[in-house]
N, CA, C and O atoms as a GROMACS GRO file, in nm:
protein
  376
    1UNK      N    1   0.084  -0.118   0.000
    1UNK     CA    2   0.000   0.000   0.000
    1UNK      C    3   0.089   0.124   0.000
    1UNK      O    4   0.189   0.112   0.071
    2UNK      N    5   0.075   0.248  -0.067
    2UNK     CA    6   0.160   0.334  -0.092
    2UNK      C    7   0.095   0.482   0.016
    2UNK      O    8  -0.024   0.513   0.020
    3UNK      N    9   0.184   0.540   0.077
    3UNK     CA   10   0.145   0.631   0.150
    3UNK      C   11   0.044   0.737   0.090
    3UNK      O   12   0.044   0.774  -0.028
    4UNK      N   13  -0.051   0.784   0.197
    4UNK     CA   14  -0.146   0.882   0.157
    4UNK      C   15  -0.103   0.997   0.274
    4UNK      O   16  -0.046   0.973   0.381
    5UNK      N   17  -0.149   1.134   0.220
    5UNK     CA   18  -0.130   1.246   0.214
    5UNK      C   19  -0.262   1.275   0.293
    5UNK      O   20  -0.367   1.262   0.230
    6UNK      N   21  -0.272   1.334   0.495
    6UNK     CA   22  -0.385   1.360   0.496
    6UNK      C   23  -0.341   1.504   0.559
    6UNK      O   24  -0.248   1.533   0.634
    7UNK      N   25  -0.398   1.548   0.525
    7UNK     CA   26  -0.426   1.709   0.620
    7UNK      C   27  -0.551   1.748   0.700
    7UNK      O   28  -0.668   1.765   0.667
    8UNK      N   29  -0.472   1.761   0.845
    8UNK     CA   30  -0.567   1.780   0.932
    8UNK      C   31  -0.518   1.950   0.992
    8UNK      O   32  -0.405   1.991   1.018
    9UNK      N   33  -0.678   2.035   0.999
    9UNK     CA   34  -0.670   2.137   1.056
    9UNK      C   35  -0.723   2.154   1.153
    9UNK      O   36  -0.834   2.108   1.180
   10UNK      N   37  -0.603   2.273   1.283
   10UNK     CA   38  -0.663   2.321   1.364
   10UNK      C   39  -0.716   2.404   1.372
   10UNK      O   40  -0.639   2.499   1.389
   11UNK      N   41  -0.878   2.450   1.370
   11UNK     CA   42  -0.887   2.551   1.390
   11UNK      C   43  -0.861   2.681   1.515
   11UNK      O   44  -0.881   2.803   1.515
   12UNK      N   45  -0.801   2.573   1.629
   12UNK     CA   46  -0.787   2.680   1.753
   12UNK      C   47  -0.582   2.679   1.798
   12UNK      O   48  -0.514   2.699   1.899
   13UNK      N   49  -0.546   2.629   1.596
   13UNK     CA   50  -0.433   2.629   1.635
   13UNK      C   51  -0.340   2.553   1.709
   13UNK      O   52  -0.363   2.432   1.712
   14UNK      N   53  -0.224   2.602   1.780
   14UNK     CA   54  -0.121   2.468   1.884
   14UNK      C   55  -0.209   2.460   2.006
   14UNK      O   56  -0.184   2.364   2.078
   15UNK      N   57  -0.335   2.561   2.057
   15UNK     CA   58  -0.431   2.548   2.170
   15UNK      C   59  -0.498   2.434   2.121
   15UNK      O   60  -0.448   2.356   2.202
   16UNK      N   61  -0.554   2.380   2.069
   16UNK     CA   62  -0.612   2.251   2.096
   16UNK      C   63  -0.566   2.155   2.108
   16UNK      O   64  -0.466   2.114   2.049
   17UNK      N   65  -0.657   2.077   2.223
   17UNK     CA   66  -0.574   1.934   2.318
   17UNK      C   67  -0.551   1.868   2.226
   17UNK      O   68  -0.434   1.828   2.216
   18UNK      N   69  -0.688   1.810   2.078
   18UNK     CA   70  -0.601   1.706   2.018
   18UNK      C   71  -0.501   1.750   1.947
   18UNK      O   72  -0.458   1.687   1.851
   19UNK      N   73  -0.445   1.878   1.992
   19UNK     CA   74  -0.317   1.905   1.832
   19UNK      C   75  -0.180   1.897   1.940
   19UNK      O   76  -0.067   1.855   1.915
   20UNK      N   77  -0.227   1.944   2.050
   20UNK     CA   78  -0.148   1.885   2.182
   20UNK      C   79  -0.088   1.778   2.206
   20UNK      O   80   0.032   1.773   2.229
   21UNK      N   81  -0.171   1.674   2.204
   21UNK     CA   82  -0.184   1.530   2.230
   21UNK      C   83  -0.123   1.451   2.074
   21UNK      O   84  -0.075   1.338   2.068
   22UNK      N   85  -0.139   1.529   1.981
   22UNK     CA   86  -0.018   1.472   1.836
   22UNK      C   87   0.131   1.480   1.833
   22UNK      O   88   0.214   1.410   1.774
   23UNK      N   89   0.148   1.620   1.937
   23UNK     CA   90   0.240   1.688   1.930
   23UNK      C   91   0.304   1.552   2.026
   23UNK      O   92   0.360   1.456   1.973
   24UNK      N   93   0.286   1.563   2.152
   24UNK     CA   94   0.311   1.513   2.224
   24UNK      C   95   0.347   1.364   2.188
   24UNK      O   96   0.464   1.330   2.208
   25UNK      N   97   0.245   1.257   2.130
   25UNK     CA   98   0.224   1.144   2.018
   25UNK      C   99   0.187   1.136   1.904
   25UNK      O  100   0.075   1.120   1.855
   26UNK      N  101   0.302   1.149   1.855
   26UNK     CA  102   0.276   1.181   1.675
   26UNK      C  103   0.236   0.995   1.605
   26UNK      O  104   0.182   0.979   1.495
   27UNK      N  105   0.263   0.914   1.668
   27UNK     CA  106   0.186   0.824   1.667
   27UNK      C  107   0.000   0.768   1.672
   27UNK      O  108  -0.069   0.749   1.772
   28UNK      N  109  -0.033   0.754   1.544
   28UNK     CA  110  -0.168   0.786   1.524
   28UNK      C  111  -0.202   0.666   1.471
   28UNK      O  112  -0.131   0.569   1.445
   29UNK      N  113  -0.376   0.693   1.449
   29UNK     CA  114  -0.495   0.607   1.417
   29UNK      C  115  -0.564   0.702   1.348
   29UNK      O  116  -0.600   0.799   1.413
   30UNK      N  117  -0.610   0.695   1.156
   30UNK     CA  118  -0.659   0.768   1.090
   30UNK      C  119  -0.798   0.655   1.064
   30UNK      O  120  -0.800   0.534   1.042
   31UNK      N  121  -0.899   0.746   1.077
   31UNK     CA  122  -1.024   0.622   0.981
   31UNK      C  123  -1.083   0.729   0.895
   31UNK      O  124  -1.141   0.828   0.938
   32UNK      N  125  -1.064   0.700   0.774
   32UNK     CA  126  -1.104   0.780   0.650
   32UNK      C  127  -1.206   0.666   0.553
   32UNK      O  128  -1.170   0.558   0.507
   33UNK      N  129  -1.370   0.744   0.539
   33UNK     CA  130  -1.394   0.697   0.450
   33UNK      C  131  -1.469   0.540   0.510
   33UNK      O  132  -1.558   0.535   0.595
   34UNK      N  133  -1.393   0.402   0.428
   34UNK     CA  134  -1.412   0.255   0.494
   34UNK      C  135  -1.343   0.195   0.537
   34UNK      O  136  -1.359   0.076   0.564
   35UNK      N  137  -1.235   0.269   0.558
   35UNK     CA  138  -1.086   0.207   0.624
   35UNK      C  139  -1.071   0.245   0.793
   35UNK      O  140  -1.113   0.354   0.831
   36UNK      N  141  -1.033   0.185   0.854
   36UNK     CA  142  -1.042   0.207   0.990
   36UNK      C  143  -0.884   0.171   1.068
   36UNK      O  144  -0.812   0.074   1.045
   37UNK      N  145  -0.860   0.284   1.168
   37UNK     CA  146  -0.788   0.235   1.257
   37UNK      C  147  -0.604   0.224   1.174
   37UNK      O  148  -0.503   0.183   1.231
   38UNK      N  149  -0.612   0.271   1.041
   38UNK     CA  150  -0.517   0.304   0.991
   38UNK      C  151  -0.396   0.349   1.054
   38UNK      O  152  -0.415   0.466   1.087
   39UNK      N  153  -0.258   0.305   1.092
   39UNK     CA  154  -0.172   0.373   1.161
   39UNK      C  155  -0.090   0.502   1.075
   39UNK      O  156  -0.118   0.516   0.956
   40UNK      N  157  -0.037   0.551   1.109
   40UNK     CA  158   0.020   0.689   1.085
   40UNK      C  159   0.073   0.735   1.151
   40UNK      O  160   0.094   0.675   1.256
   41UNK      N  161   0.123   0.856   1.135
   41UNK     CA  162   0.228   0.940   1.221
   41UNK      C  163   0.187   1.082   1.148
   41UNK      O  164   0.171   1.114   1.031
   42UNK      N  165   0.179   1.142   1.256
   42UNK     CA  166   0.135   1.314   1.266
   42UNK      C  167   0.264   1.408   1.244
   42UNK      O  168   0.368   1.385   1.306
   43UNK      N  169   0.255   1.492   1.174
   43UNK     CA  170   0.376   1.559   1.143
   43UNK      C  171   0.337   1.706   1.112
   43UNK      O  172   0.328   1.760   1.001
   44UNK      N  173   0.310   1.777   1.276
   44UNK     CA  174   0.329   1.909   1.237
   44UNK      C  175   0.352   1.991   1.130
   44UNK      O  176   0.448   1.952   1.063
   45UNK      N  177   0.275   2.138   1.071
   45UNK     CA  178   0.331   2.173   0.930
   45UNK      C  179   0.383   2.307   1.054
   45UNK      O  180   0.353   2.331   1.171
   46UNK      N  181   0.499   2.387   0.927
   46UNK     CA  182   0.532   2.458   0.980
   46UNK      C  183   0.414   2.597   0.938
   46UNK      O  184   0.305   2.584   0.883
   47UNK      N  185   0.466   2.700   0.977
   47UNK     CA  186   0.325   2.834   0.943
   47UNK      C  187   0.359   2.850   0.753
   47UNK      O  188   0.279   2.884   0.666
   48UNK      N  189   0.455   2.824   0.744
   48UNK     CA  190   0.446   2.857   0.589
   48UNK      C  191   0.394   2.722   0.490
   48UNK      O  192   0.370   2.749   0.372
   49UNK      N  193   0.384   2.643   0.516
   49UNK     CA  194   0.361   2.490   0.488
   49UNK      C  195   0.208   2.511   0.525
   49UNK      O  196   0.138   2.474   0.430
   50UNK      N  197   0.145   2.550   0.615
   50UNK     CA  198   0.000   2.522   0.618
   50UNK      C  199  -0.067   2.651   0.511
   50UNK      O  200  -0.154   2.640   0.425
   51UNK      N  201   0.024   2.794   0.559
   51UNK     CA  202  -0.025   2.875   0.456
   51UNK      C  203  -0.037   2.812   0.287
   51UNK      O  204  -0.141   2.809   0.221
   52UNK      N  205   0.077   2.773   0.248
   52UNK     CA  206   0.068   2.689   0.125
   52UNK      C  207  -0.041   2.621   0.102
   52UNK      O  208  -0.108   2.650   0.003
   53UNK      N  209  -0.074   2.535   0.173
   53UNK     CA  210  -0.179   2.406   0.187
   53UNK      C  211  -0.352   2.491   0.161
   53UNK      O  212  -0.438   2.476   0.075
   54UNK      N  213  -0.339   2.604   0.311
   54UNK     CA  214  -0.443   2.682   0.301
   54UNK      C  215  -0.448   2.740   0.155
   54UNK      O  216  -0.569   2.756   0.137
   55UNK      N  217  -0.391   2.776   0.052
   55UNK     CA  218  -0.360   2.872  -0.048
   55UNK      C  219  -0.442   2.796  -0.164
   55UNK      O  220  -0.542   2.830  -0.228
   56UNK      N  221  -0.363   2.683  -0.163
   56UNK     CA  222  -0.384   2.549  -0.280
   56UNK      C  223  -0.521   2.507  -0.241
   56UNK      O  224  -0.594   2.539  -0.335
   57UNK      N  225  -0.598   2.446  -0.140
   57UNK     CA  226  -0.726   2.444  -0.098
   57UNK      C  227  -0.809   2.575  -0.109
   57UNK      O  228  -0.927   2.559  -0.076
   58UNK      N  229  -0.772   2.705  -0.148
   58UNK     CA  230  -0.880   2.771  -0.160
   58UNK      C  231  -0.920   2.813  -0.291
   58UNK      O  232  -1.023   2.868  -0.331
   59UNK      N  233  -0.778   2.760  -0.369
   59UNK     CA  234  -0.801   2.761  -0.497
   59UNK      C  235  -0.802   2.644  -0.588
   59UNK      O  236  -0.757   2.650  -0.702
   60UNK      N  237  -0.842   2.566  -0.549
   60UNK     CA  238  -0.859   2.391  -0.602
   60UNK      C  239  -1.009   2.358  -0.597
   60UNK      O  240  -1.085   2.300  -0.674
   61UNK      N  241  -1.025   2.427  -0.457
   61UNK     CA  242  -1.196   2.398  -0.387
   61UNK      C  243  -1.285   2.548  -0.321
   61UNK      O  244  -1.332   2.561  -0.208
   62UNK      N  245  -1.287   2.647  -0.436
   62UNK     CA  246  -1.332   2.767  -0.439
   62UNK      C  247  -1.462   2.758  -0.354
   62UNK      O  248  -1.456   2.836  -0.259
   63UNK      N  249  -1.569   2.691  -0.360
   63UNK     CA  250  -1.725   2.700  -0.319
   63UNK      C  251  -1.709   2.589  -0.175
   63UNK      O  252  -1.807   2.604  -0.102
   64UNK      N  253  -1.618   2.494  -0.125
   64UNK     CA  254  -1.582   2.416  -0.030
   64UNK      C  255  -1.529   2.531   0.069
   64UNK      O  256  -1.580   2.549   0.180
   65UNK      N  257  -1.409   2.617   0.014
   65UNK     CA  258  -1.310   2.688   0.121
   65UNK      C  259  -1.422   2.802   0.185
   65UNK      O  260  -1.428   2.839   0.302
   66UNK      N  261  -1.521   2.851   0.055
   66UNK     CA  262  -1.565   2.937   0.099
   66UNK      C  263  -1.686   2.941   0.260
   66UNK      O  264  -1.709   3.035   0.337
   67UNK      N  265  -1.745   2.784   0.260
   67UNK     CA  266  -1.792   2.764   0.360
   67UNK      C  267  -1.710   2.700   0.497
   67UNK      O  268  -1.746   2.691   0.614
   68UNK      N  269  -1.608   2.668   0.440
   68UNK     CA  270  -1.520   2.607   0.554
   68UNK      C  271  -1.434   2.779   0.639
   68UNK      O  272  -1.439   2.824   0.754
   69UNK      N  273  -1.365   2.829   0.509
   69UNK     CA  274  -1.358   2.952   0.546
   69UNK      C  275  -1.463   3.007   0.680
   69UNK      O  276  -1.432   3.011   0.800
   70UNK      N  277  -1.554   3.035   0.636
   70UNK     CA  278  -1.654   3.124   0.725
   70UNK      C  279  -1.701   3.024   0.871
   70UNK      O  280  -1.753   3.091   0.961
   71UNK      N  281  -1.690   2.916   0.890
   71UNK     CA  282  -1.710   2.826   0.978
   71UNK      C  283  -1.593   2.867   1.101
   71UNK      O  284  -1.600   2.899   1.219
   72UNK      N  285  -1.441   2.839   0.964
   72UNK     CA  286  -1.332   2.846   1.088
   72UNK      C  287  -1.329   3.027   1.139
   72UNK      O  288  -1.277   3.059   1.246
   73UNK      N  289  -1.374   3.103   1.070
   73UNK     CA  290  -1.358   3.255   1.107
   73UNK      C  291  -1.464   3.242   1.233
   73UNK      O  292  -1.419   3.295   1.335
   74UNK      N  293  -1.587   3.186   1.247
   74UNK     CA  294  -1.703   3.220   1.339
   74UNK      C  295  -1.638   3.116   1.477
   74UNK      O  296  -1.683   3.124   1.592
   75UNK      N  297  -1.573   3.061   1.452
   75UNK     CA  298  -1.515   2.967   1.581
   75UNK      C  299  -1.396   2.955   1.618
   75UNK      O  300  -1.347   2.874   1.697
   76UNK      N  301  -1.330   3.072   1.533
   76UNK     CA  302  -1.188   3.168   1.608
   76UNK      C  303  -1.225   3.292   1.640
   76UNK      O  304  -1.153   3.357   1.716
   77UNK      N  305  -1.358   3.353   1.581
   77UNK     CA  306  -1.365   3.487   1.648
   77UNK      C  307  -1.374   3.596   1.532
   77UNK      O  308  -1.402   3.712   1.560
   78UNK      N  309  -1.348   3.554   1.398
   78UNK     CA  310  -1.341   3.589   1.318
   78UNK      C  311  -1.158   3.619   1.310
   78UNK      O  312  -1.111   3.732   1.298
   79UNK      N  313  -1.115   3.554   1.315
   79UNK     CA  314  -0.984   3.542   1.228
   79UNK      C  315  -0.904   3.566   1.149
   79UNK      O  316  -0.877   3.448   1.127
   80UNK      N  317  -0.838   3.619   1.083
   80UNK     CA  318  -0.800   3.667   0.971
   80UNK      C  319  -0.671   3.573   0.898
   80UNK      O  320  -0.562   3.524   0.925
   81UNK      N  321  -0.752   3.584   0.807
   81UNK     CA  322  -0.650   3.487   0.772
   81UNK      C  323  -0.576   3.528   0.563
   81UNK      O  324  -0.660   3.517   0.473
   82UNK      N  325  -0.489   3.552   0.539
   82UNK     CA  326  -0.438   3.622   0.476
   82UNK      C  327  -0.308   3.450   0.376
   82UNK      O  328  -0.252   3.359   0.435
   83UNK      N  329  -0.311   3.473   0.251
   83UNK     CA  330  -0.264   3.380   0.202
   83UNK      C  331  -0.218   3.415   0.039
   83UNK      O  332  -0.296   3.489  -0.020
   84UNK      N  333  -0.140   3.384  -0.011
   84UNK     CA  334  -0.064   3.430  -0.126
   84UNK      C  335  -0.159   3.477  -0.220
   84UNK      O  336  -0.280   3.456  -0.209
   85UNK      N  337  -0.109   3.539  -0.309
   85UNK     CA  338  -0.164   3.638  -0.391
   85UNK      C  339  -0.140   3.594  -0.538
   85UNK      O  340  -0.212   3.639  -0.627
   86UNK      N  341  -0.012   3.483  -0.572
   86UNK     CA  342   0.028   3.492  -0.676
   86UNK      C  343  -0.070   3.410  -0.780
   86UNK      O  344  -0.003   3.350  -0.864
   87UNK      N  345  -0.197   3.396  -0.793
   87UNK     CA  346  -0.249   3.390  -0.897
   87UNK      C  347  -0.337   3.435  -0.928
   87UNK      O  348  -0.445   3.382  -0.956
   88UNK      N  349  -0.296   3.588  -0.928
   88UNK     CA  350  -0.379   3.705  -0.938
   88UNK      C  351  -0.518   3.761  -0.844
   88UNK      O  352  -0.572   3.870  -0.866
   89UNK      N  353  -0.549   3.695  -0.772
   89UNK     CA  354  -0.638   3.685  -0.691
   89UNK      C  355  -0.616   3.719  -0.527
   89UNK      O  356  -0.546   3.651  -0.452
   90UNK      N  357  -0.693   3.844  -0.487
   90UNK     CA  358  -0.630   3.856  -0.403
   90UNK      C  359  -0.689   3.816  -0.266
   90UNK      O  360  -0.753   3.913  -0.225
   91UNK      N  361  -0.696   3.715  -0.178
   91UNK     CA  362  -0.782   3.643  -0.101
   91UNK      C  363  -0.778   3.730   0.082
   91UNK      O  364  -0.806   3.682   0.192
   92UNK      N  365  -0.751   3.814   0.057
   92UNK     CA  366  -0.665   3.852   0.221
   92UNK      C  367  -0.798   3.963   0.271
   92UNK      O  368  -0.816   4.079   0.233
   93UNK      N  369  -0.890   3.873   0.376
   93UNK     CA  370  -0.970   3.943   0.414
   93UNK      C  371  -0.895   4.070   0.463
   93UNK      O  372  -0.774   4.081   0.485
   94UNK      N  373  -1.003   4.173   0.475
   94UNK     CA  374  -1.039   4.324   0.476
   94UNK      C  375  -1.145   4.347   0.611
   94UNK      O  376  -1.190   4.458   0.637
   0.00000   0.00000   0.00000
């Protein structure tokens, strides 16, 4: 079986226990989908690595980010969250 690629977000950041508790045991259990109990290993992104990630997800999945967007802004407080520019588009709330 060949490795998969998952990305998990915090929305309350290095403050939340389970991002705590990865940190702490990066030793994991993923169940995606019909697969269960999958082992893995958690691997912190750094702030420029998630910005990336955030960047590519808002422009891959335009009508997805836009409700996930507004979810994670109403349950940080409204948030700001600001992300590259280079394909002409300029995404950096106001």
């Amino acid at each position: 079986m060949t490795a998969e690629l998952r990305l998990l977000v915090s929305g309350f950041c290095r403050n939340a226990q389970w991002y705590r508790n990865i940190e702490a045991h990066p030793s994991v259990r993923v169940w995606t989908g019909t697969r269960r109990a999958l082992p893995a290993t958690a691997t912190p992104m750094t702030d420029q690595e998630s910005a990336t990630a955030l960047d590519n997800y808002a422009h891959e999945h335009p009508r997805a980010w836009k409700n996930l967007r507004a979810t994670i802004e109403r349950a940080t407080a409204a948030l700001r969250w600001s992300w590259s520019t280079s394909r002409g588009t300029d995404h950096t709330r106001r």
